[in-house]
N, C-alpha and C positions, 0 to 999 in steps of 0.2 A: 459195631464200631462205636468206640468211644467220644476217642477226640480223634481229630485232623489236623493236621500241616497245612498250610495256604502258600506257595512259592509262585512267584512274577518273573516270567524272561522277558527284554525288548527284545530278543532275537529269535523269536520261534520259536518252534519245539526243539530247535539248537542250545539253547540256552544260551551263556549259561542262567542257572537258575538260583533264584533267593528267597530265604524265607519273608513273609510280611507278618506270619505269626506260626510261632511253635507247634502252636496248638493251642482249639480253641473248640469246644461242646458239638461235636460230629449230627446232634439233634437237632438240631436251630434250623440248621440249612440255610443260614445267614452269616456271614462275617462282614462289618461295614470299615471299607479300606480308608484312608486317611493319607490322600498322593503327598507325599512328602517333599520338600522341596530339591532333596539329592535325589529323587527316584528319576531313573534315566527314561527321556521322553521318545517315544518310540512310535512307527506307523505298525512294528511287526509284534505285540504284546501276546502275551499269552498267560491264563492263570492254569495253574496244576494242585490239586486237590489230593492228599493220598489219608491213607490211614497211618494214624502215627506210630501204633504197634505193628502193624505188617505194612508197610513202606509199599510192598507189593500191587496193592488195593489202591490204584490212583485212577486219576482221570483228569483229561483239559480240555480246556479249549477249541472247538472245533476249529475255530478260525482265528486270525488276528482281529484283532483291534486296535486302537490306537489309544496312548497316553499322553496327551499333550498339555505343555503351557499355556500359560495366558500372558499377554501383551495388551497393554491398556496407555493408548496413549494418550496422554496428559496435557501436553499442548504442542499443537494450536488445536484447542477443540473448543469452540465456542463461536458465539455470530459477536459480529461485528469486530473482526481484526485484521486487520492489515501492514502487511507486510512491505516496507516500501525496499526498492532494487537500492541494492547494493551495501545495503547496511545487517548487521547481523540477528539472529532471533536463537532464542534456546528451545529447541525440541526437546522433550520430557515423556517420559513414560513411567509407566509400575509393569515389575514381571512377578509372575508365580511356576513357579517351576526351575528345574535345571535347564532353563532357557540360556544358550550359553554365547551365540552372537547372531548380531542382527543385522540389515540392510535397511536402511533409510529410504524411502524415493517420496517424489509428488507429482501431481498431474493437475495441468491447467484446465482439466475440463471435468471436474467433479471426480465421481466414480469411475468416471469412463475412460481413465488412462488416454494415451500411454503414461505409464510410472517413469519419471526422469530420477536417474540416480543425483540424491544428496548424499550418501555416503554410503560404505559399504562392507561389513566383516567386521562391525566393531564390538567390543564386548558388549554382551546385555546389564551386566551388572554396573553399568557407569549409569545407568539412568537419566541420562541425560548427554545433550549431542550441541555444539555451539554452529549453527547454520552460519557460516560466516560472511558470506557475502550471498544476501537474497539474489537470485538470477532476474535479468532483465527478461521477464515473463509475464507479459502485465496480463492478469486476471481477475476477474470477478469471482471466479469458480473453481478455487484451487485448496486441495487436500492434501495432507500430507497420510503418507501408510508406513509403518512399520512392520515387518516379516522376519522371524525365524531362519535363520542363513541353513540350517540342516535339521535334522532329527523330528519333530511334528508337525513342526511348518506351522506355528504361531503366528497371526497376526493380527492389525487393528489398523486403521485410519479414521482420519477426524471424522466426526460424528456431524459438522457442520461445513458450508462451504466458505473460506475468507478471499481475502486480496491480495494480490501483489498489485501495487502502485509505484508510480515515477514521481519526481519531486521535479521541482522548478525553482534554478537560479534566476534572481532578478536583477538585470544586469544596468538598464537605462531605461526611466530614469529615479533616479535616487536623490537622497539629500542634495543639497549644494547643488541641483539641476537652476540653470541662470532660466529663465521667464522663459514660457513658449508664449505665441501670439495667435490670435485666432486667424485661422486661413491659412496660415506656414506650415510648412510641412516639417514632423518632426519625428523619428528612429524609438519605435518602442524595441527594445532588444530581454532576448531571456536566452536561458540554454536549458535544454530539457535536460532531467536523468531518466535516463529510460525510456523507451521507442512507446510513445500511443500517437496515437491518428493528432488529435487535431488539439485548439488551445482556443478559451476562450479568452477575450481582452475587454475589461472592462475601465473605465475611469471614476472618482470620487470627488467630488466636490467641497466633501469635509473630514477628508483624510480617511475615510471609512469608520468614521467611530460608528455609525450603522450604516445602513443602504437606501435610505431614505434620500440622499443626491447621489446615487450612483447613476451612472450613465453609459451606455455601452457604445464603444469604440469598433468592435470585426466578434461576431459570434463565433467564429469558425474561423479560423485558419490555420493551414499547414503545422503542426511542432515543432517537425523538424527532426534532424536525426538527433540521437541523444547525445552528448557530449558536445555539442557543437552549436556555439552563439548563432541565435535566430534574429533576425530585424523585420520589423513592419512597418511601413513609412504611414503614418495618416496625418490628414489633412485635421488642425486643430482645429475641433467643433467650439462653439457658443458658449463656452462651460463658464467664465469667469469668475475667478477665485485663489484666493490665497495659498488656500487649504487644501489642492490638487494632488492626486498620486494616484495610479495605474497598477490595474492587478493583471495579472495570468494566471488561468485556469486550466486544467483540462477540461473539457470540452463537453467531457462521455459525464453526462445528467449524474451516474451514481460516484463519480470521481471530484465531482467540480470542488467542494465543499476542502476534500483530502486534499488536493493534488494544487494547491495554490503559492502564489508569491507575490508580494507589493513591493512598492516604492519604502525605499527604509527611512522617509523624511517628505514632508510637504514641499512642494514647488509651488508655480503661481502661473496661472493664463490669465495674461490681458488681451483688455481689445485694442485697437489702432485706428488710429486718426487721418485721417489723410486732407487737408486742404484743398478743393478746387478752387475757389476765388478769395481772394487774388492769390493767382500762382504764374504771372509772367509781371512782362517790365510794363505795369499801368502808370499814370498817373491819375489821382486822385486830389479835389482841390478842397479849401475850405468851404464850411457850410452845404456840401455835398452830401448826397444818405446812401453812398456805396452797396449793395449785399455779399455779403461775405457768405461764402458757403463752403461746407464741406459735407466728410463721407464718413460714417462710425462704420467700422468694422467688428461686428462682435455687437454685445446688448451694455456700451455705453451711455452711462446716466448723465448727468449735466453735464455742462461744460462753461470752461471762464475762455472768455477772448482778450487777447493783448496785443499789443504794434510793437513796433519793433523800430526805431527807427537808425538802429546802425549802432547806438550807443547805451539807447535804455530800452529798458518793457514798461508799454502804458496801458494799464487797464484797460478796456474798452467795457465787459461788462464782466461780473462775478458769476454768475449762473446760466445758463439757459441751454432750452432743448437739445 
């Protein structure tokens, strides 16, 4: 035997059957195939060998094999990304092969499924899939996989684990918030996007240009459900300052950083004053040494005293404790 014929079925020894070459040195007892990207991808393959002058003189395959594509997906594969709910991301892949549609899914818990369908039967050759609204799924440990809708069952998922994360409206309080006062109780308000556990509440004392006066108001509490204005009442701590405004966090230590909202403008905490003497109907006479006394509410600094006596304000002194 001279030369040989090389022919490839997907469908068995049913064929049908096609040549990969005419003919090519029957001595070698080598031919190196080169899967073309029309060659049809198959689990049922079969190669068949004959002689190319007596056609008679063949041989195949004992068994099937498989011919399959490749699926490589492109993004989200990498560390550190994050997915926040309800906003959209573009899945991306590369194929090789007559890869011809594919199904999308992801799973919140790594490798370990369940696979939640993103989409499903779409052509392979768009190379790309616009996720349109992230699911309220929130994870730390979430994959996406692409798979082969038929024929070799191609697939691929990310190579790394990412995020899906919730975002926080910051509802109250904001710019234009009139003075809180130390001890009154006053409505921290947010609205979660997307369901997690809990939120952290912190305050700033210089608007958070760093964290150097921040000060924390409730580690932990409730979120809340998402879509739905949340309130906190707290008692105004000792903060005094101009330059005031309130963050909400999530809570979960790898989120805090992502998942935040502040005051869109500086407010102001003061402290309060309160008079105890005189504070009924005294009389008081000339050349008499009265003691006036009162209460700081909060860490007020000096203080000026004046009288009052129905018509004017009279100094009493400019400064003191």
């Amino acid at each position: 035997i001279q030369n040989v014929t090389i022919q490839y079925s997907y469908n068995g020894s049913s064929g049908p059957w096609s040549n990969l070459t005419d003919s090519t040195a029957a001595s070698s007892g080598i031919w190196n195939w080169t899967i073309g990207a029309n060659t049809v991808l198959t689990t049922k393959a079969k190669i068949k060998v004959f002689d190319k002058d007596q056609p008679l003189t063949e041989d195949a395959s004992d068994g099937n094999f498989t011919v399959k594509g490749a699926l490589r997906l492109a993004t989200p594969n990498a560390t550190g990304i994050n997915l926040k709910v309800y906003e959209s991301y573009n899945v991306t892949w590369t194929k090789t092969g007559a890869v011809d549609k594919v199904n999308i899914s992801y799973s919140n818990d790594s490798l370990n499924g369940p696979w939640k369908t993103i989409v499903n039967n779409i052509n392979a050759s768009n190379l790309s899939y616009t996720w349109a609204s992230i699911p309220d799924d929130i994870s730390n440990t979430v994959r996406v996989n692409i798979t082969e809708v038929s024929g070799s069952e191609a697939f691929d998922a990310s190579d790394y684990d990412f995020a899906i994360i919730g975002k926080i409206t910051m509802n109250k309080p904001n710019a234009g918030e009139p003075n809180w006062v130390v001890g009154q109780t006053r409505q921290i308000n947010w609205t979660p996007i997307g369901n997690f556990t809990s939120v952290k509440i912190e305050g700033s004392s210089n608007g958070f240009i760093n964290e150097t006066n921040t000060f924390p108001v409730n580690n932990s509490v409730p979120a809340g459900v998402g879509g739905v204005q949340q309130s906190y009442t707290w008692t105004v701590g000792d903060y005094i300052s101009d330059t005031t405004r309130i963050r909400v966090s999530d809570a979960n230590t790898t989120r805090t950083s992502l998942v935040t909202n502040q005051s869109s403008g500086n407010f102001s905490i003061k402290g309060n004053l309160t008079v105890n003497t005189p504070n009924t109907n005294l009389t008081w006479y000339a050349n008499e040494n009265p003691t006036l006394q009162w209460y700081a509410n909060g860490t007020v600094g000096n203080v000026s005293l004046r009288l009052w006596d129905g018509l004017t304000w009279y100094n009493i002194t400019n400064s003191t404790a």
